[in-house]
PALUM-716110 format. One record per residue (C-alpha): z, x, y. Coordinates in steps of 0.25 Angstrom, whole numbers, plus 5000, padded with zeros to 4 digits. Each point is the difference from the previous one (the first is absolute). Layout:
// PALUM-716110
NODE     z     x     y
NODE     Z     X     Y
...
***
This chain:
// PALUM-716110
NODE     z     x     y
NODE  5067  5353  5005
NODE  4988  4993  5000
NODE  5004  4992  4987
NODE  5013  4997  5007
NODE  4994  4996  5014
NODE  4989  4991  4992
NODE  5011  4994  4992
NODE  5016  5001  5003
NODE  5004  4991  4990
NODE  4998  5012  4990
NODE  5011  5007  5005
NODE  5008  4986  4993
NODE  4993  5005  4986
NODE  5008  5009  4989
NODE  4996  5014  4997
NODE  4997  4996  4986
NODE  4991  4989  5005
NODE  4991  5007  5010
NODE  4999  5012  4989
NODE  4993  4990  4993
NODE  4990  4993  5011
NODE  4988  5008  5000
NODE  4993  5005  5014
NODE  5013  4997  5007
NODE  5000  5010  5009
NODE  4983  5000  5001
NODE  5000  4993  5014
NODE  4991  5006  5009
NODE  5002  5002  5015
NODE  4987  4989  5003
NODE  5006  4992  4991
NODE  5012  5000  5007
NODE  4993  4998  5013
NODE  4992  4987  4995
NODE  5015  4992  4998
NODE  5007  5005  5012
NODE  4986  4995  5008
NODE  5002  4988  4992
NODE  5014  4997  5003
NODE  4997  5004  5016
NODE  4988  4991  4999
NODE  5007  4988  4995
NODE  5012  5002  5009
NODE  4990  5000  5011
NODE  4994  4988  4995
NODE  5013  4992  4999
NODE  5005  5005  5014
NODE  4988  4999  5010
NODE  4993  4988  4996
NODE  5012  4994  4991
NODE  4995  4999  4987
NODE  5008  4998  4987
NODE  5002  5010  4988
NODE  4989  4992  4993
NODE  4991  4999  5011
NODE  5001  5016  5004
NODE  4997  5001  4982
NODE  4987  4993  5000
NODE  4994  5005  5013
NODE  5005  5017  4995
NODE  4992  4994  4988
NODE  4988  4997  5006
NODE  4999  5011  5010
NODE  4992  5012  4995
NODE  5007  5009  5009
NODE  5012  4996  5005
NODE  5008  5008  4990
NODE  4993  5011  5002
NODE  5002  5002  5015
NODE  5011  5003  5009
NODE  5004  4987  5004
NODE  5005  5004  5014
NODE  4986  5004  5003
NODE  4992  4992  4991
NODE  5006  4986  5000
NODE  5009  4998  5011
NODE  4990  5002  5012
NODE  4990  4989  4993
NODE  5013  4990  4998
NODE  5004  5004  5015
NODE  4986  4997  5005
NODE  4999  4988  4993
NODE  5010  4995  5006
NODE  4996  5003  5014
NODE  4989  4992  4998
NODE  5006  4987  4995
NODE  5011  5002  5013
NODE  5010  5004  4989
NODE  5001  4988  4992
NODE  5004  5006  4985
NODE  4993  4987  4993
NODE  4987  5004  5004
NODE  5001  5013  4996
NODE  5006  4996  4987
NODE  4987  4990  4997
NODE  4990  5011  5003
NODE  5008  5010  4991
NODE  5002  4991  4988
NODE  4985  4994  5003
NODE  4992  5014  4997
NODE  5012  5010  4997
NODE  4987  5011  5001
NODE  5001  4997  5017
NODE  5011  5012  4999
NODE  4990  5009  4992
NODE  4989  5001  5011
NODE  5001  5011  5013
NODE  5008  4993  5012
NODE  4990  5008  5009
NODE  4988  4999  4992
NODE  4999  4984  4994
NODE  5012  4994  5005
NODE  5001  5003  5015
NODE  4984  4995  5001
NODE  4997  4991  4991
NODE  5015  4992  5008
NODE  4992  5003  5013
NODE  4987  4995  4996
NODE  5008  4986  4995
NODE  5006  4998  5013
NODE  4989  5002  5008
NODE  4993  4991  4989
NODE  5008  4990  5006
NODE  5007  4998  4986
NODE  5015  4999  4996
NODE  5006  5014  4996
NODE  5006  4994  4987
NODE  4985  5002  4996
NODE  5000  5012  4999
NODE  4999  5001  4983
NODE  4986  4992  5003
NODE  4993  5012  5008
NODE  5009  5012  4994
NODE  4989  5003  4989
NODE  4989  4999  5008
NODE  4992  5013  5001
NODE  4994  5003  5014
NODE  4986  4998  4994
NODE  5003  4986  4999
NODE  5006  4999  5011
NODE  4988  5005  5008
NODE  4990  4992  4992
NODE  5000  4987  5009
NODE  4994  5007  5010
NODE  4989  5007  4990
NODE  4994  4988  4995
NODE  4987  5001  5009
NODE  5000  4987  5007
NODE  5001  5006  5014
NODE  5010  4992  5008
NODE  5010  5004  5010
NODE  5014  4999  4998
NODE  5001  4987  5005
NODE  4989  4994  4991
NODE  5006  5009  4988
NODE  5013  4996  5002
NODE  4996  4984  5002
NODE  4992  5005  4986
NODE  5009  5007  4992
NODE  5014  5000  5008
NODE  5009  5013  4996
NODE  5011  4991  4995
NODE  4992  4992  4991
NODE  4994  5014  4996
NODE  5011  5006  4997
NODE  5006  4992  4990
NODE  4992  4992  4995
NODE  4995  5008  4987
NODE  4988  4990  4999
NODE  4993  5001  5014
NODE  5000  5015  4996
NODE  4993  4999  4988
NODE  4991  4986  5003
NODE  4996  5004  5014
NODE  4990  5011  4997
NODE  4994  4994  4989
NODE  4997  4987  5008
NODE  4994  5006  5012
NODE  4990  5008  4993
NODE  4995  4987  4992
NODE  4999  4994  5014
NODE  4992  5011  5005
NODE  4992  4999  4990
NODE  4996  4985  5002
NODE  4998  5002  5014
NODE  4992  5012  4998
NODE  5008  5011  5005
NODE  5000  4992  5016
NODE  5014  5004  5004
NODE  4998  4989  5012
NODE  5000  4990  4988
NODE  5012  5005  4994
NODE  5008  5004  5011
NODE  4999  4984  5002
NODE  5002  4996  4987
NODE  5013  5007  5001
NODE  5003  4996  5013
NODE  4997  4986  4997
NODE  5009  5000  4987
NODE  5009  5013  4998
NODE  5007  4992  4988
NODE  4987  5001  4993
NODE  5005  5014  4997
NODE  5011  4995  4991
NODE  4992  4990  4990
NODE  4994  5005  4987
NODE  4986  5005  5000
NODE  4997  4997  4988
NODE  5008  4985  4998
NODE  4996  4997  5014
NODE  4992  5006  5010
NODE  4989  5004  4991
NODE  4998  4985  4994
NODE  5002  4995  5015
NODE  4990  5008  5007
NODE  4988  4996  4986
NODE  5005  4986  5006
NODE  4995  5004  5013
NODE  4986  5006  4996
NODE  4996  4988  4993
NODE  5005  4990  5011
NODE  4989  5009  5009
NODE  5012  5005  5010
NODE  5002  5014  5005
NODE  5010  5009  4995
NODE  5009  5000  5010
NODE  5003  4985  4998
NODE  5009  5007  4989
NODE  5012  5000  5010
NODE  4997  4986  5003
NODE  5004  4996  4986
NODE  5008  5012  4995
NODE  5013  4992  4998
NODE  4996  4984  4999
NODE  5002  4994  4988
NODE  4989  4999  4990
NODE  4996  4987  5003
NODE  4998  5001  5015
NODE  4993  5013  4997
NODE  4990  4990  4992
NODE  5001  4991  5011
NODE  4997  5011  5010
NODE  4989  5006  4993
NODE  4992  4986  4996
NODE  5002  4998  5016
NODE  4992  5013  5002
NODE  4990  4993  4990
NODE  4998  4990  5009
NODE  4999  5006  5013
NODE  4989  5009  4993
NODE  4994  4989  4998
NODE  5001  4992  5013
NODE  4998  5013  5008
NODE  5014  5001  5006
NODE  5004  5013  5007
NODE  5011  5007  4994
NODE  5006  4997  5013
NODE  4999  4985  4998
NODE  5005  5002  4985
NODE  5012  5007  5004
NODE  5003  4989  5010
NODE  4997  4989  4989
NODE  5008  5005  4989
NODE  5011  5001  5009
NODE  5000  4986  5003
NODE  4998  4995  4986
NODE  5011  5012  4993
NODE  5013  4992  5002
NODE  4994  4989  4992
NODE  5004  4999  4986
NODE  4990  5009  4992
NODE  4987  4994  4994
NODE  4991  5005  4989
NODE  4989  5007  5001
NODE  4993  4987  4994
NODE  5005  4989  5007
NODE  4997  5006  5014
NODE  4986  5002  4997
NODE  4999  4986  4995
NODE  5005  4995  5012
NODE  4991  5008  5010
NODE  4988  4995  4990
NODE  5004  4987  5002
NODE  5002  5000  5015
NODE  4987  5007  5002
NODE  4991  4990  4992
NODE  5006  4987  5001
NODE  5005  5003  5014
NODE  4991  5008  5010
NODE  4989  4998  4990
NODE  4998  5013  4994
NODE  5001  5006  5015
NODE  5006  5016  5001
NODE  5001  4999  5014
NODE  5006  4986  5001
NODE  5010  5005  4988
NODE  5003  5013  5007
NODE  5003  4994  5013
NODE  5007  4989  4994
NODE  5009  5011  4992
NODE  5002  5010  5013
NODE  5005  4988  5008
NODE  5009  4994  4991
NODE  5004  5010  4989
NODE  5012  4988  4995
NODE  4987  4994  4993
NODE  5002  5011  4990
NODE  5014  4995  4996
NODE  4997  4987  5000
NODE  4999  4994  4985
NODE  4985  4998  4994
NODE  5005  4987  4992
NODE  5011  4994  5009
NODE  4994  5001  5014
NODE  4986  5006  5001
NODE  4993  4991  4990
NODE  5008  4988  5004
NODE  4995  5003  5014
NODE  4987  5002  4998
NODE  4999  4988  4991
NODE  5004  4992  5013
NODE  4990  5007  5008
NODE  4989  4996  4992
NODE  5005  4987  4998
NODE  5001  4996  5015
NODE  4986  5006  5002
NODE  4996  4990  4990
NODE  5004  4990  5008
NODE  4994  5004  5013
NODE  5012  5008  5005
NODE  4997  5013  5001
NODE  5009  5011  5004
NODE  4995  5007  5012
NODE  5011  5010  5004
NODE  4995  5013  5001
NODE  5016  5004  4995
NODE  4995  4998  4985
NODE  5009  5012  4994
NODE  5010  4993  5009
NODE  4998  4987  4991
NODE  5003  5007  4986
NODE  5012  5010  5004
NODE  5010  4991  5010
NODE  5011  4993  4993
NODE  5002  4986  4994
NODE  5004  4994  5013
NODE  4992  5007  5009
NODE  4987  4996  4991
NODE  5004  4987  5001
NODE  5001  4999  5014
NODE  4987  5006  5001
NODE  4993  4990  4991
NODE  5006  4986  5005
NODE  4995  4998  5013
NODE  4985  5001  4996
NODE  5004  4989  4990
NODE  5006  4992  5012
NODE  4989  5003  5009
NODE  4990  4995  4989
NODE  4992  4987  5003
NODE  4992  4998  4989
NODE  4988  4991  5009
NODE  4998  5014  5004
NODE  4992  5006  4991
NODE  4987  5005  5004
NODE  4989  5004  4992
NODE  5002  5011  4993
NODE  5012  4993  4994
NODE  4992  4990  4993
NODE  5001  5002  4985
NODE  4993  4994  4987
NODE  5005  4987  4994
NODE  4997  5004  4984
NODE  5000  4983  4998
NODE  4990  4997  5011
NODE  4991  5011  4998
NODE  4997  5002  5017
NODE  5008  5006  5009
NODE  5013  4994  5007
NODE  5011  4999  5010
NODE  5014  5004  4993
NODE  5006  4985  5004
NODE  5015  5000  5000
NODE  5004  4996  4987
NODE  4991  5013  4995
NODE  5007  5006  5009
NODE  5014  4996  4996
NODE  4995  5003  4986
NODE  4998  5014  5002
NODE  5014  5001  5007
NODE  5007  4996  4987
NODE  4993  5011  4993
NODE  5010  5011  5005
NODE  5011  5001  4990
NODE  5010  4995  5009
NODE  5010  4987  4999
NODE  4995  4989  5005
NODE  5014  4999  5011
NODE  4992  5014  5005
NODE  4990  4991  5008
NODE  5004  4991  5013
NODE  4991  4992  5005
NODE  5000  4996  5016
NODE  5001  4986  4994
NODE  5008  4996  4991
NODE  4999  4986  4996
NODE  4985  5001  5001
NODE  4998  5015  4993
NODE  4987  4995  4995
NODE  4992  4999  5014
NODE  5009  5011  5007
NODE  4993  5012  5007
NODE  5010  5010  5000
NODE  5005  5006  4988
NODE  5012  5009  5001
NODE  5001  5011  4990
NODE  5016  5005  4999
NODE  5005  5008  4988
***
C-alpha cells in the first residue's frame, strides 16, 4: 500500500519487471508521509500565495521542515499570516518566501508574531521582516545594555530601533566604540553621553580606520576629547584644518567657545593645510599687529574672513600698501585693521581711495620728515619724491588720476583707482 500510495506509476510496471526492482515494496510509512507533506506543501504554496511549480521546488528545497510537517498546521497559518500583514497582496508574500525560504521554518507564535510586531512598531516596512527574523532577543535587548545611561528618548535619538535592527554593523561596531570612548574620557558618562549626543553617527565609523586616528588628532592638537563629534565625519582635510585651528587658539588663549564660533565661520571655506594656515596667522602677527597676541586674537574674533583670505594674493599685497603709504606719511589709523585685510576687492578699494584723495602732501608734519640718503640731513618729501614713491606700487600707470590733468606734475591730489 505504501509502495503504491508513494508511487502509482508502479502499478503501470509488469510483474516480471518489479520482480526484479529491489526494495520495491520497502517504503515506509514516514517516508510516505515526507511526499504527501511535500505535495500538500507545494499545492499550498502555488494556491495561497501563487507560486509556480518551480518556485514551490526551490523553497520545499530550502526549507528544513516543511516536508516534515503537517502543512495544514505547519505552513498555511504562516502563509495566511503573512498575508494579513501585507493587506493580502500575494507579491509581498512571495518576495519574503523566495527571499529567506527558512521564514516558514520559525514558530508563528514564538519568532514570527514578535519579531513582525517589533518591526511595526519600529516604524519599518513589514517586507523586512527577513532583516530581524534571525535576531536573538539578546540582541535585541543589547541597545539598552550598553551603559551609557540615556533615556529612551536620548537612546532612541542615539541608537534608533530601526537602524538597530537591521543594520548588522551598528550591532556589532556600536559597543566596541563606546567603550574606546569611555575610555578617553575616563569613564565620565556626562562626556560620553555628549559625545554621543552630539554625534550618534560616530557610532557607525571604523574605530580602528577612523575614530582612533581621529581622536590621536585631537590629543596632539591639545583639544579635549569630546571634540571628537566635532570632527567625526569631516573629511580629512577640514579635520586638519580643524585641528591646526585648535593649535592656534591654544595659542592665542581663545575659549573653546570662541573656537567653536571661529571655525564655524571659516569651515565652508575651501580647506587649507595645516601649513599654509599657520604661515598666514605668523605673517599677520609679525608683519601686521607687530608680534602683538592681543591685537592678532582681536583682530581674528572680529573678523574670522581673515582666515580665508589668501596669504600671497591678498594679505601680503595688503600689507605691502600699508607700509608703503606709512612710508609716505599716510598712516592708516582705523581701529578696523582685521577689517582692512579680510573685505573684498571692492570694498578694500573703497576704503583706501579717500585717504589718497584727502592727502595734501604740504601737510606733512614732523614726524613725517624722512632722511635724503643724497643730502645727508633730514628733509621734507617734496612732491616729485612723493610722486616717485607713488609709481613704486605695482600698478599700471592709467591706475593713477591726477586732479589735474594737463598739469599732473604740480597737481595735489592724486587718485588712486584700480
Amino acid at each position: 500500500k505504501n509502495a503504491i500510495l508513494s508511487r502509482p506509476d508502479l502499478l503501470s510496471y509488469s510483474l516480471k519487471k518489479l520482480r526484479n526492482m529491489s526494495n520495491v515494496l520497502g517504503t515506509t510509512r514516514s517516508k510516505y508521509a515526507v511526499l504527501r507533506f511535500e505535495n500538500e506543501s507545494r499545492a499550498i504554496l502555488r494556491d495561497v500565495i501563487g507560486l509556480s511549480e518551480e518556485d514551490a521546488d526551490f523553497v520545499l528545497s530550502h526549507s528544513r521542515y516543511l516536508s516534515l510537517r503537517d502543512p495544514e498546521e505547519f505552513l498555511l497559518p504562516k502563509l495566511s499570516y503573512l498575508l494579513s500583514k501585507f493587506d493580502g497582496c500575494k507579491k509581498h508574500a512571495t518576495l519574503c518566501v523566495l527571499e529567506n525560504p527558512g521564514l516558514l521554518d520559525y514558530s508563528l507564535h514564538d519568532r514570527i508574531m514578535p519579531r513582525m510586531k517589533l518591526l511595526i512598531d519600529a516604524g519599518l516596512d513589514p517586507i523586512q521582516i527577513n532583516e530581524v527574523i534571525s535576531l536573538s532577543q539578546h540582541e535585541i535587548d543589547e541597545r539598552k545594555g550598553l551603559n551609557i545611561n540615556m533615556n529612551d528618548v536620548e537612546l532612541n535619538h542615539v541608537i534608533p530601533l530601526k537602524a538597530w535592527l537591521i543594520q548588522r554593523h551598528l550591532r556589532q561596531s556600536a559597543k566596541p566604540v563606546i567603550e574606546y570612548l569611555a575610555s578617553q574620557v575616563n569613564g565620565s558618562i556626562k562626556d560620553l553621553k555628549q559625545i554621543l549626543l552630539e554625534e550618534p553617527k560616530l557610532l557607525n565609523l571604523s574605530l580602528l580606520k577612523t575614530i582612533q586616528p581621529r581622536m590621536e588628532m585631537l590629543t596632539n592638537a591639545g583639544s579635549p576629547p569630546t571634540d571628537i563629534s566635532n570632527i567625526a565625519m569631516l573629511s580629512q582635510k577640514k579635520v586638519e584644518e580643524y585641528c591646526t585651528i585648535c593649535q592656534l587658539c591654544r595659542k592665542l588663549g581663545i575659549s573653546s567657545t570662541q573656537r567653536d564660533y571661529l571655525y564655524g565661520s571659516v569651515c565652508n571655506a575651501r580647506p587649507q593645510s595645516s601649513r599654509s594656515l599657520l604661515e598666514k596667522v605668523d605673517y599677520i602677527l609679525h608683519h601686521v599687529f607687530g608680534g602683538s597676541k592681543q591685537k592678532l586674537k582681536a583682530a581674528i574674533l572680529k573678523e574670522p574672513e581673515l582666515l580665508k583670505r589668501s596669504l600671497k594674493q591678498t594679505i601680503q599685497p595688503r600689507a605691502e600698501v600699508l607700509h608703503l603709504l606709512e612710508s609716505i606719511g599716510l598712516e592708516d589709523h582705523s581701529s578696523d585693521m582685521a577689517r582692512f585685510f579680510a573685505q573684498p576687492e571692492s570694498l578694500f578699494t573703497q576704503h583706501l581711495v579717500p585717504k589718497i584723495e584727502n592727502w595734501n602732501p604740504s601737510e606733512l608734519d614732523e614726524k613725517h620728515k624722512v632722511k635724503d640718503p643724497k643730502a645727508g640731513n633730514t628733509a621734507e618729501l617734496n612732491e616729485n619724491d612723493i610722486i616717485g614713491t607713488l609709481k613704486e606700487f605695482s600698478l599700471p600707470l592709467t591706475a593713477f588720476v591726477y586732479s589735474d590733468e594737463p598739469n599732473r606734475d604740480r597737481a595735489r591730489v592724486v587718485h588712486w583707482r584700480r
